[in-house]
C-alpha positions as CSV (number, residue, x, y, z in Angstrom):
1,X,42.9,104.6,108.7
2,X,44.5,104.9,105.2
3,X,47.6,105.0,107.2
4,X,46.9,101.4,108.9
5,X,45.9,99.7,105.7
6,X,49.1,100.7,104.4
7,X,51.4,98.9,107.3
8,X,49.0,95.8,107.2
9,X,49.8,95.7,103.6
10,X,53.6,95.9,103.8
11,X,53.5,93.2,106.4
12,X,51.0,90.8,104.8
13,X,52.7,91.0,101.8
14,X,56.2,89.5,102.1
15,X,54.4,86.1,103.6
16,X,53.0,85.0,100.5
17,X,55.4,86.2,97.7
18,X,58.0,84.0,95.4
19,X,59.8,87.2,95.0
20,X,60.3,90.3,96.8
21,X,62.2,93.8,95.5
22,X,62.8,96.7,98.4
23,X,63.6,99.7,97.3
24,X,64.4,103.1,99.0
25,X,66.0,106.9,98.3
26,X,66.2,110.7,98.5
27,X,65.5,112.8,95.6
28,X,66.6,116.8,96.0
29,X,65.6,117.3,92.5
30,X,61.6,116.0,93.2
31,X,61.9,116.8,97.4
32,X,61.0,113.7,98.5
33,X,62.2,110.6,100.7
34,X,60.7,107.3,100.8
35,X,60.6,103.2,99.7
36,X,58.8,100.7,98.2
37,X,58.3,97.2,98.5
38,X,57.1,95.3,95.1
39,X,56.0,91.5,95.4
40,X,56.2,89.3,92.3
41,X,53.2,86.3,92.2
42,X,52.4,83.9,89.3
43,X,49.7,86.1,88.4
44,X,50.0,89.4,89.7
45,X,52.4,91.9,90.7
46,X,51.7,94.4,94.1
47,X,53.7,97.1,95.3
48,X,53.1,99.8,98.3
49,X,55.2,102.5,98.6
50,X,55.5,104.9,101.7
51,X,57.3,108.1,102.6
52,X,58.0,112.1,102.7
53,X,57.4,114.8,99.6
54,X,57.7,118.1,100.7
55,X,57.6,117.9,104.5
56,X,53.9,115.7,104.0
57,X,53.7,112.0,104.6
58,X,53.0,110.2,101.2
59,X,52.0,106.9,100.5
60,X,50.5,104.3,97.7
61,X,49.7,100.9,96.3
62,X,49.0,99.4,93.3
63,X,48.1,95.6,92.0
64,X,49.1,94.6,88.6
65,X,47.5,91.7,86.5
66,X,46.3,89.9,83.3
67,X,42.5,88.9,83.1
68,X,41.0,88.1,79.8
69,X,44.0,89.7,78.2
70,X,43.6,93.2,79.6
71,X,46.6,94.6,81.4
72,X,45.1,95.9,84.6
73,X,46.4,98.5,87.3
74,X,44.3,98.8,90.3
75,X,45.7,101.5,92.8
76,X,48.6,104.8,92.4
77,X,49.8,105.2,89.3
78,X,51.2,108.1,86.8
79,X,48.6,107.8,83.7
80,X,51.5,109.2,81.5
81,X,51.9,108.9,77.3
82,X,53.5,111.2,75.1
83,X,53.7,110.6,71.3
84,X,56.4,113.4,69.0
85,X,56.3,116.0,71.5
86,X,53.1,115.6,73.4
87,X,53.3,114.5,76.4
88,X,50.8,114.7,79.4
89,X,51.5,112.6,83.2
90,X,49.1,113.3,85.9
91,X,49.4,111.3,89.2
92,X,46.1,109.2,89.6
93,X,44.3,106.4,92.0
94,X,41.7,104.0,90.1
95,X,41.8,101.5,87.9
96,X,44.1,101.2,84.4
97,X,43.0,98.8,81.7
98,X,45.1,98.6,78.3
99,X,45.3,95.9,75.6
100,X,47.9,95.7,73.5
101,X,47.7,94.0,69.6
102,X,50.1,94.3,67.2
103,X,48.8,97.3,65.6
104,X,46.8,99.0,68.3
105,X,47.3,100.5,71.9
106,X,44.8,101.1,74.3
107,X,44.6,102.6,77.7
108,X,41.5,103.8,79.4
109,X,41.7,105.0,83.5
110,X,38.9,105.8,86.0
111,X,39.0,107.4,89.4
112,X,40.4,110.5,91.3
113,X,43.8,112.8,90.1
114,X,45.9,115.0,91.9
115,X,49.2,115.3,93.5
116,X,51.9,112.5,92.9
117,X,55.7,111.6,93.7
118,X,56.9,109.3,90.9
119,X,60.4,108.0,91.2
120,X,62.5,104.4,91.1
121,X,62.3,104.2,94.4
122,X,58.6,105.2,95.5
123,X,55.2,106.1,93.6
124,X,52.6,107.3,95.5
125,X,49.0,110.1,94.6
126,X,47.3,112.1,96.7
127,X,43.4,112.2,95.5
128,X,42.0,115.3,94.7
129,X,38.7,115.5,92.7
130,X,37.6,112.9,89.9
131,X,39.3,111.8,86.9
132,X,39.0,109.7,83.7
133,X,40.9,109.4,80.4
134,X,42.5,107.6,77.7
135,X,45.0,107.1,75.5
136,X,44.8,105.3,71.5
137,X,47.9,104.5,69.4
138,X,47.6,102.6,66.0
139,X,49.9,101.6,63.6
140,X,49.3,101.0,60.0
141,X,51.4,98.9,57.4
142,X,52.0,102.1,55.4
143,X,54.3,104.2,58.5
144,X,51.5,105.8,59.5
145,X,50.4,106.2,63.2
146,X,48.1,107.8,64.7
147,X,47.5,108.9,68.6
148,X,44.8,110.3,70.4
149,X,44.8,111.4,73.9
150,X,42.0,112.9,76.6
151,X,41.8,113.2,79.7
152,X,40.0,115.1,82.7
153,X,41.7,115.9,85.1
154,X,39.1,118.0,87.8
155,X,38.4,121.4,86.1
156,X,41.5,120.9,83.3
157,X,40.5,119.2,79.7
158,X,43.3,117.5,77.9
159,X,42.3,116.6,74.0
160,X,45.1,116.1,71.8
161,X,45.2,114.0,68.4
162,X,48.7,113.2,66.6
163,X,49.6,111.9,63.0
164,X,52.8,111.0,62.4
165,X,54.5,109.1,59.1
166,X,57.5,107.3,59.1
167,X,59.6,105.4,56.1
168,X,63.1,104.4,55.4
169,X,64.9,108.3,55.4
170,X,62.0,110.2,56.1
171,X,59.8,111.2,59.8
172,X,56.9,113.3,59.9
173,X,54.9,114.3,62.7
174,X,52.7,116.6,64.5
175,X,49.8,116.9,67.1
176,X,47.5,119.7,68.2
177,X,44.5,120.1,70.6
178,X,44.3,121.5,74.0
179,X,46.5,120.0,76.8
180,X,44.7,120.9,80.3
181,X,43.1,123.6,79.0
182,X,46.0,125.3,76.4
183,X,46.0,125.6,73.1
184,X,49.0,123.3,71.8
185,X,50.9,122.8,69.0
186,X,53.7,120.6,67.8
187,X,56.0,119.6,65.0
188,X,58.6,117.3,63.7
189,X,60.4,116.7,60.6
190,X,63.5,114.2,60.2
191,X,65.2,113.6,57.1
192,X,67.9,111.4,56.7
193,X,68.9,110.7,53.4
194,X,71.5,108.7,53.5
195,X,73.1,107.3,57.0
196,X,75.6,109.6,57.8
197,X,73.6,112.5,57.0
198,X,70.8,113.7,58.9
199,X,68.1,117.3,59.5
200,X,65.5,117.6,61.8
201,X,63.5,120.6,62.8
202,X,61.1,120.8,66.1
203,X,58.5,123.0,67.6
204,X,57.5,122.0,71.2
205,X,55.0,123.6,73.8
206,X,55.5,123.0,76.6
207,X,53.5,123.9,80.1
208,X,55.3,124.6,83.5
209,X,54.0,127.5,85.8
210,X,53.9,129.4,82.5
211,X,53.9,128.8,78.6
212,X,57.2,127.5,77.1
213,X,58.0,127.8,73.3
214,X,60.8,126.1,71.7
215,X,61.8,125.9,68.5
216,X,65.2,123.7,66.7
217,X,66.7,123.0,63.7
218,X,69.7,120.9,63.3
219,X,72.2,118.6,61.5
220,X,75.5,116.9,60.9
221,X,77.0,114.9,58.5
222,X,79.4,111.6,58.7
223,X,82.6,112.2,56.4
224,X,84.4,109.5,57.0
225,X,86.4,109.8,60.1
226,X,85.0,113.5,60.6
227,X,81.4,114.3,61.6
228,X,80.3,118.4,61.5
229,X,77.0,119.4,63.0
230,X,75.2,123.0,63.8
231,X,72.4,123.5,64.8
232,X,69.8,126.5,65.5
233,X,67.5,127.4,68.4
234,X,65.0,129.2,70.2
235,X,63.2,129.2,73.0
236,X,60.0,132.0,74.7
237,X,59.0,131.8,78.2
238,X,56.6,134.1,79.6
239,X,58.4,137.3,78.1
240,X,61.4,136.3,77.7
241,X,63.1,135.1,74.3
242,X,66.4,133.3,74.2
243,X,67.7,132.5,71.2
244,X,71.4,130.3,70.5
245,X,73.4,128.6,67.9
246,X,76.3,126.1,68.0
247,X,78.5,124.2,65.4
248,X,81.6,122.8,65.4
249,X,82.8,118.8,64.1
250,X,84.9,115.8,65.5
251,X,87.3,113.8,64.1
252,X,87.8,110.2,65.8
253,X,91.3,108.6,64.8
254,X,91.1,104.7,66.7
255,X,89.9,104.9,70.0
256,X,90.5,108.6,70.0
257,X,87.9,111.2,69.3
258,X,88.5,115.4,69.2
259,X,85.9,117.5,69.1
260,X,86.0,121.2,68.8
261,X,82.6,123.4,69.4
262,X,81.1,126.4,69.0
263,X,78.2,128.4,71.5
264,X,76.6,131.9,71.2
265,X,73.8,132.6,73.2
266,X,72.7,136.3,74.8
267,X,75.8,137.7,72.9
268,X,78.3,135.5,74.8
269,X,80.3,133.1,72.9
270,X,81.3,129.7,74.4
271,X,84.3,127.6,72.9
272,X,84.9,124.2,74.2
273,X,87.8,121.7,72.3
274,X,87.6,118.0,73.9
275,X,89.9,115.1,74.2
276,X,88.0,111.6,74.4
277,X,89.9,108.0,74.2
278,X,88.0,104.9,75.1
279,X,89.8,101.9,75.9
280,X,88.8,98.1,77.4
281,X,86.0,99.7,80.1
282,X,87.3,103.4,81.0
283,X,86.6,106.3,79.2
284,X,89.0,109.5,79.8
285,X,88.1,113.4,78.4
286,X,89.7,116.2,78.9
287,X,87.9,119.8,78.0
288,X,89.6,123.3,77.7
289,X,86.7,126.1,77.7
290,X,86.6,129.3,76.5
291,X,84.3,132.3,77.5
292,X,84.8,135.9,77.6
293,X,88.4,136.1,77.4
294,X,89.0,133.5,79.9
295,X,90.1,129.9,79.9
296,X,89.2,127.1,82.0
297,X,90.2,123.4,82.1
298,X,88.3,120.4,83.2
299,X,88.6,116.6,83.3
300,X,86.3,114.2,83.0
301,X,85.5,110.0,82.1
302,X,84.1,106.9,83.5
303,X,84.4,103.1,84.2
304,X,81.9,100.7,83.1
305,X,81.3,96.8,84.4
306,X,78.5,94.9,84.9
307,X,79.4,95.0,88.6
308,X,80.1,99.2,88.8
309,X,79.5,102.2,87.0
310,X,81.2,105.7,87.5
311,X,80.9,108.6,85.3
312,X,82.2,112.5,85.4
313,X,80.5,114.0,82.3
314,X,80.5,117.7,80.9
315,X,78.1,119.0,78.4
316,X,77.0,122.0,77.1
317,X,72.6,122.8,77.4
318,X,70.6,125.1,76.1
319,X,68.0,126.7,79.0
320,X,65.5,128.6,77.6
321,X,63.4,129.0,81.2
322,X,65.8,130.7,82.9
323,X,67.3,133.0,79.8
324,X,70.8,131.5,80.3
325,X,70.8,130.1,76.9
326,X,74.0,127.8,76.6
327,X,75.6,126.6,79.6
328,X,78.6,124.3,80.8
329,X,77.1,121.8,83.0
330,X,78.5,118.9,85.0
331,X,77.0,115.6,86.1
332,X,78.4,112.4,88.7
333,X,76.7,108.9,88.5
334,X,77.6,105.7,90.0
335,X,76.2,102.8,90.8
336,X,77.0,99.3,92.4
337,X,75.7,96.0,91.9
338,X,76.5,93.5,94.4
339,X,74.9,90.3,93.6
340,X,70.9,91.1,93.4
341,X,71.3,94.8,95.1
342,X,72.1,97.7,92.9
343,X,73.2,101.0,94.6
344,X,72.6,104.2,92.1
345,X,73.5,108.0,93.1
346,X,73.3,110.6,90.1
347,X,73.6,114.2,89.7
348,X,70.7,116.1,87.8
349,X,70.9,120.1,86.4
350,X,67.1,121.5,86.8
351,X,65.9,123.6,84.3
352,X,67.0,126.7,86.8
353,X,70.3,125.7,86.0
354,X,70.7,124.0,89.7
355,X,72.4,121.2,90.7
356,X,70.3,118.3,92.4
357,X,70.3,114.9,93.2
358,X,68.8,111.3,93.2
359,X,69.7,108.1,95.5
360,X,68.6,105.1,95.8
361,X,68.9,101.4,96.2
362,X,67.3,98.3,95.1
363,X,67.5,94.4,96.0
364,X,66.0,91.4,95.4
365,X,65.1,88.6,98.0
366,X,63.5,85.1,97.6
367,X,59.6,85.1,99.0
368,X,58.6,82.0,101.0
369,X,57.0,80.8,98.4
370,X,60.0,80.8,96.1
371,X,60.8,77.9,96.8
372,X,57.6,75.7,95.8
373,X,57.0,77.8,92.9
374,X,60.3,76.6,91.6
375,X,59.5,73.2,92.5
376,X,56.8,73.2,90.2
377,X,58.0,74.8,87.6
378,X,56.4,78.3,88.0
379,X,57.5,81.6,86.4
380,X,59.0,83.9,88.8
381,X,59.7,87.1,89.4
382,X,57.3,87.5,85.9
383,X,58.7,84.4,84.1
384,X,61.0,82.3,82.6
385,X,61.4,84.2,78.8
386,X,63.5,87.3,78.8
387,X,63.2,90.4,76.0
388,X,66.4,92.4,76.0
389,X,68.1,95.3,74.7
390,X,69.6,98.8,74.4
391,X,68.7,102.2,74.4
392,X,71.5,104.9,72.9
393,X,71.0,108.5,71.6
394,X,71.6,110.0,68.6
395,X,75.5,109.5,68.9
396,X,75.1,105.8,69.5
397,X,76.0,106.3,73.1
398,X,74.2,104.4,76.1
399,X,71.6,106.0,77.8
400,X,70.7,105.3,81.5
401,X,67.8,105.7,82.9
402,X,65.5,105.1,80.1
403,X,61.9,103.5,81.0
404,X,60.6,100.6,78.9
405,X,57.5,99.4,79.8
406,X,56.5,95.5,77.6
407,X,53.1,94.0,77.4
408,X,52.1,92.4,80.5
409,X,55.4,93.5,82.2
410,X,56.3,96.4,84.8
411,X,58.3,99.1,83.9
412,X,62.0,98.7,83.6
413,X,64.9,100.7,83.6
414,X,68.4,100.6,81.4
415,X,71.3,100.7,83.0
416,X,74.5,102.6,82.7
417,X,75.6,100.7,79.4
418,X,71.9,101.5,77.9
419,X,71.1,97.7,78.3
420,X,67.6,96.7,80.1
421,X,65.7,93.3,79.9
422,X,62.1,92.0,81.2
423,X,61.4,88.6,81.9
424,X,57.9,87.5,80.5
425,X,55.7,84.9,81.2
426,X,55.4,83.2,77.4
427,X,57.2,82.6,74.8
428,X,55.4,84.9,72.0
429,X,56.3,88.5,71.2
430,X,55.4,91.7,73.0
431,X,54.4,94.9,72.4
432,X,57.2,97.7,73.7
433,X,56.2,101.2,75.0
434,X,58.5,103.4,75.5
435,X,58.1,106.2,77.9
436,X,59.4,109.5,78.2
437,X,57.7,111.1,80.8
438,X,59.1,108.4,83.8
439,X,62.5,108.2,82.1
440,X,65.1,108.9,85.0
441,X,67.7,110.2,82.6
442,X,68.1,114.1,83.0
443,X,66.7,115.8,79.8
444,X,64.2,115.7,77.8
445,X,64.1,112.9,74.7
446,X,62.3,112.5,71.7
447,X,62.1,108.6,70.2
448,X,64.1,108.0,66.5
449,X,63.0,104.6,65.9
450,X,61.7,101.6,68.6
451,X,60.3,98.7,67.1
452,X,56.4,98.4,68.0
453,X,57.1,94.2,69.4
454,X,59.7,92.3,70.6
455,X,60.5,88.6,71.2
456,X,61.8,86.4,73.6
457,X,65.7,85.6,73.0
458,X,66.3,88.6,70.3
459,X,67.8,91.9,71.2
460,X,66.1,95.1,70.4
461,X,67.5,98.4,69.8
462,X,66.1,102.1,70.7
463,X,67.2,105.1,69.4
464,X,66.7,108.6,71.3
465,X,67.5,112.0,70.8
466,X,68.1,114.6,73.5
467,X,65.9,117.5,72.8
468,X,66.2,121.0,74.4
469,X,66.3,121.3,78.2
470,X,63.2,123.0,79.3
């Protein structure tokens, strides 16, 4: 029956909306195969997804909407916040209500949790026994924020409270509580002085099919035309301990940058010396590695245009799961735009150290009602003011992939040159979450500085760090 709703749905819908976006895909790194049609309305947003995870059919829908101004969700969606390390998602079907202020976030949900497939191109839940949570963020004038997060999720209790402090060179943070039923723990410090000079410490807990410790401290410095960094860590799963250090510097002469690094890990020591020049829209690297004696050679860059994107990029992660410590990993992405379709394919490293990958295509078509909404002067596709910006890590490099989620707005994505804008519906600012657990960058990141609104017309900017793979 659930089965039938869900075809009348993705029939009715395209009748009666200004503007529709399809999306479809594969994913080898979450198992699953699907699509998902989304419908912008004046008022409301609804999407239905449908598809395969695992060898099981999988579907969802979801209605999003403004009353009384209260952000409301009615249907499948991930009920996922994180805040300096603690992050919780849990696939759910019920209703979401948040209001956003300037200072204060709020999120409460109600209904039934389980299993879940979350992706760009399809989110759907399976129900499993009854759920209900919240999430509370507020800001004061002084840095401070604070966070508090519960949630039940059937049998498994989630109660977590953070406190973090930020000013001009200094970042403070840490949260404790249980998180679905573990004890949990983490920590932050960031110091940055001056702006070429930066140390941070971390202490993260993380929980997979088994307890995972982490622990980091790092930093580098900005001399001019050379910047050294180092940086120690550490890492316990189950029984095992893996511990690593790296340092090494680069020196970046024009539009030419050489880097030169150092990796011990599990008494094996990695060297790997780098060649980078950037020039008009391609980027071209070439690495000579070093490991045990032998010496291996690789090459790498990218081309970047509004129109495409490619990318061969190696980089060395640390894997604490599998006990592997450092490791020389390589990833592909491209993607095509072609007018309002966008064609994406990227490579991911799991935390097994396997390769996988994710695939997927959107576009955008006019509604039948497109065309009288425009006649009189209605917003579409969510409205006539956009909110733009970029997202780039701690390097000042682009990140793709990164979910930003405004007041009122669905969740959007940056793209291959970091860059991501929302449209919205007035001209007034907006509050900007960003989240980290629906990013579809590979990694895990940690926020350095987002501002809490934004406003139609200006361009914001959000800083990320990669943190250790898990």
């Amino acid at each position: 029956m659930l089965r039938v709703c869900l075809c009348v749905l993705l029939l009715g819908v395209p009748a009666s909306a200004q503007i529709l976006q399809l999306s479809a895909g594969r994913s080898s790194l979450l198992g699953g195969t699907g699509g998902e049609i989304t419908a912008f309305f004046p008022e409301s947003t609804l999407s239905a997804s449908a598809g395969f995870a695992n060898g099981h059919f999988v579907f969802g829908a979801s209605e999003t909407f403004k009353i009384h101004g209260l952000d409301v969700t009615a249907g499948d969606r991930v009920f996922s916040y994180s805040f300096d390390g603690a992050g919780l998602g849990v696939s759910t079907r019920g209703l979401f209500v948040q209001r956003n202020s300037r200072h204060t976030s709020l999120a409460v949900f109600v209904g039934s949790t389980g299993f879940g497939y979350a992706t760009p191109f399809m989110v759907t839940a399976k129900s499993q026994h009854g759920g209900a949570g919240f999430f509370l963020q507020h800001h004061f004038d002084n840095g401070l924020l604070l966070s508090s997060l519960a949630l039940i999720d059937g049998g498994k209790h989630t109660a977590v409270q953070g406190l973090s402090y930020r000013s001009h060179s200094l970042h403070l943070a840490g949260s404790g509580g249980l998180l679905q039923n573990q004890k949990y723990f983490s920590g932050e410090a960031d110091y940055q002085p001056f702006q070429n000079l930066n140390i941070s410490a971390n202490h993260n807990d993380f929980f997979l099919a088994d307890h995972l410790t982490t622990n980091s401290l790092s930093g580098f410095a900005g001399l001019g035309h050379i910047t050294p960094q180092a940086s120690l860590l550490g890492g316990q799963y189950r029984m095992l301990k893996t511990t690593g250090a790296s340092a090494g510097a680069s020196l970046r002469i024009g539009s030419i940058t050489v880097r030169s690094n150092f990796y011990e890990s599990n008494h094996r020591v990695l060297l790997v010396h780098a060649v980078q020049e950037h020039f008009h829209r391609w980027t071209v690297s070439g690495i000579v590695s070093q490991l045990q004696g032998q010496t291996s050679y690789a090459f790498g860059g990218g081309y970047h245009d509004n129109r495409i994107s490619l990318s061969l990029d190696h980089s060395v992660l640390f894997f604490p799961i599998s006990g592997k410590g450092f490791q020389q990993t390589t990833t592909v992405q491209v993607s095509l735009r072609l007018h309002d379709t966008a064609l994406n394919f990227q490579t991911n490293v799991d935390p097994m150290v396997h390769i996988q990958y994710t695939t997927y295509a959107s576009s955008y078509v006019q509604g039948p009602l497109a065309g009288a909404a425009m006649n009189s002067q209605s917003h579409s596709a969510g409205g006539k003011f956009v909110i733009g910006g970029a997202v780039v890590d701690e390097h000042g490099q682009p990140v793709e992939g990164a979910a930003i989620r405004l007041q009122g707005g669905a969740v959007v994505y940056s793209d291959s040159q970091g860059k991501f804008f929302a449209r919205m519906k007035h001209d007034k600012p907006a509050t900007l979450v960003v989240l980290l657990q629906e990013f579809a960058a590979p990694g895990r990141w940690a926020i350095t500085s987002c501002p809490v609104d934004a406003a139609p017309g200006t361009e914001v900017l959000i800083r990320l760090r990669r943190e250790i793979a898990p």
